[in-house]
Residue, then its C-alpha position, 0 to 999 in steps of 0.5 A: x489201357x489194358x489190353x489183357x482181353x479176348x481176341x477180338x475185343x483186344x484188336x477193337x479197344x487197342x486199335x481204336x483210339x490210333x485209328x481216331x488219332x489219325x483220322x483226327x488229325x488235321x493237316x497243316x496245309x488245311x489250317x489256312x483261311x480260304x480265299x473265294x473267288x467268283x465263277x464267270x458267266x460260262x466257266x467250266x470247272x476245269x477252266x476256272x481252276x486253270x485261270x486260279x490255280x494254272x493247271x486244270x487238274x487241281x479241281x480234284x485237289x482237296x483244297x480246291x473246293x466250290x461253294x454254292x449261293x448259300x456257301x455250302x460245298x459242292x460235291x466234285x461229282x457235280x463240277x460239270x453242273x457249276x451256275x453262275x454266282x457260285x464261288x471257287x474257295x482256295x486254302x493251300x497258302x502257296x496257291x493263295x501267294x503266288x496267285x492271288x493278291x488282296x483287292x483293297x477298296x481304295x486300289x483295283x488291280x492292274x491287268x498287269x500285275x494280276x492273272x484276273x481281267x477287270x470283267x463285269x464280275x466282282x474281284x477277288x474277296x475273301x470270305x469275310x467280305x462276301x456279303x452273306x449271312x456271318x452264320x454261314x460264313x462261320x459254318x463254312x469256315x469250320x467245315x472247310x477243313x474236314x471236307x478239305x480233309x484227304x478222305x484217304x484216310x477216312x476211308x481206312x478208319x472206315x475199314x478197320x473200324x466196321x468188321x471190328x464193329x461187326x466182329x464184336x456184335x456178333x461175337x456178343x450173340x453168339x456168347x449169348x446164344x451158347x449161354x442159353x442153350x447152357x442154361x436150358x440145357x441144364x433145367x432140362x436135364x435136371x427136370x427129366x430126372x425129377x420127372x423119373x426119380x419116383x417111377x425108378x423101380x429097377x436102376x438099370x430101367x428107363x421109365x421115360x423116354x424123353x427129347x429136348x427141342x431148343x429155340x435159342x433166339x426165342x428163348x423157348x425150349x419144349x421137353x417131350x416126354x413118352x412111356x419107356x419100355x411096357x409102360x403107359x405113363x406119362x400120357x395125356x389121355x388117361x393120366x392128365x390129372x397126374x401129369x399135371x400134378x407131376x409138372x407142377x411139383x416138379x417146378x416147385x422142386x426145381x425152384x427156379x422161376x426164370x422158366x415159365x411154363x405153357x399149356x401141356x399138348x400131345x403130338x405123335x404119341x408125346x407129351x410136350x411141357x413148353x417152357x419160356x427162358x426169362x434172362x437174368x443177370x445172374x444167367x450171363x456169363x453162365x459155363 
């Protein structure tokens, strides 16, 4: 990739696909397959990840996470508010070896030999032998790991990916505005002096006197027009016929039908010719 660009462009294309790769990328702590346990009647959150895990504080641990009834993840903010009939799912390997011992249907677990007592609740199962709907079982399975993902770095490609985004959306309008006022710019200039051209009598005279109204985002611009010095045309009053006609050869002259031309009105003593800008391909990148 070449990286040969403007600024701004050059930070967004190079940046990107590093910033991708690390988000990306999964952890190997997190490529295990979760195991599930059931929430007793009356458990807080920081009592269940004591009795799974030994230490209360490792609900706020990425693999420790909470499912509701229809096996869909619980957001943290929403521990205090567990139900009964939830489950509390486990994928860090060491947590799963050293806590949990698989329950076949032939043996049930001594008090001994497990950290869980034989209450009413079920034992430990995995989540293959929950009995729910194996479509679910499947969704849960694939979002596990990107919700058990760190969001640190999430939040970090969130943070250089956005103002780049940002830069360049408007780094792209302002290109477009300065190509604009360019090109009106530019027909403007070129219509005055057709405009002039025939009322010349001495080259040091100005026979028009004349300014130019822009409105970019628009796309419209009006060019006004007023006598020069000792003069009375262009005006409306007496000469409306003639300044049309003038407008119009002016037009044919110009030859550039990317401007289009509204009704001619007065205001304060001059004559404004209103145009719309119609944008073309052949206008981008205009200099």
């Amino acid at each position: 990739m070449s990286c040969n660009l403007r600024p701004i462009k050059t930070i967004s294309l190079c940046a990107l696909p590093l910033v991708l790769i690390i988000v990306a990328a999964p952890s190997a702590a997190f490529s295990q397959s979760p195991v599930c346990h059931p929430i007793r009647a009356g458990e807080t959150a920081t009592q269940l990840a004591r009795r799974l895990t030994g230490d209360s504080r490792n609900k706020y641990q990425p693999w420790f996470q909470i499912v509701d009834a229809s096996a869909r993840f619980v957001p943290k903010s929403q521990y205090d508010r567990i139900r009964r009939g939830w489950r509390a799912c486990i994928t860090r390997k060491e947590t799963i070896d050293s806590r949990v011992q698989p329950v076949t249907h032939d043996e049930q677990p001594r008090a001994a030999d497990s950290p869980l007592q034989p209450v009413a609740d079920s034992p430990v199962q995995h989540v293959a032998d929950v009995p729910v709907a194996s479509s679910l079982t499947m969704v849960a399975d694939l979002l596990s790991p990107v919700t058990s993902a760190d969001l640190t770095w999430v939040w970090l490609g969130a943070a250089v990916i956005v103002p780049l985004f940002g830069w360049r959306v408007l780094d792209n309008y302002a290109a477009r505005r300065k190509t604009r006022l360019i090109v009106m710019q530019h027909f403007a200039n070129r219509f005055v002096s057709e405009f002039e051209r025939p009322l010349i009598q001495q080259p040091t005279e100005r026979p028009v006197r004349s300014r130019l109204r822009l409105s970019p985002a628009r796309a419209r611009f009006e060019i006004l027009l007023a006598p020069g010095q000792g003069r009375r045309y262009p005006n409306l009053s007496d000469h409306k016929k003639n300044m049309e006609y003038d407008v119009v050869r002016i037009q044919r002259a110009l030859a550039d039908d990317s401007f289009v031309r509204d009704p001619l009105y007065t205001q304060a003593g001059w004559v404004v010719v209103p145009f719309r800008f119609k944008v073309r391909r052949k206008h981008i990148g205009a200099t």
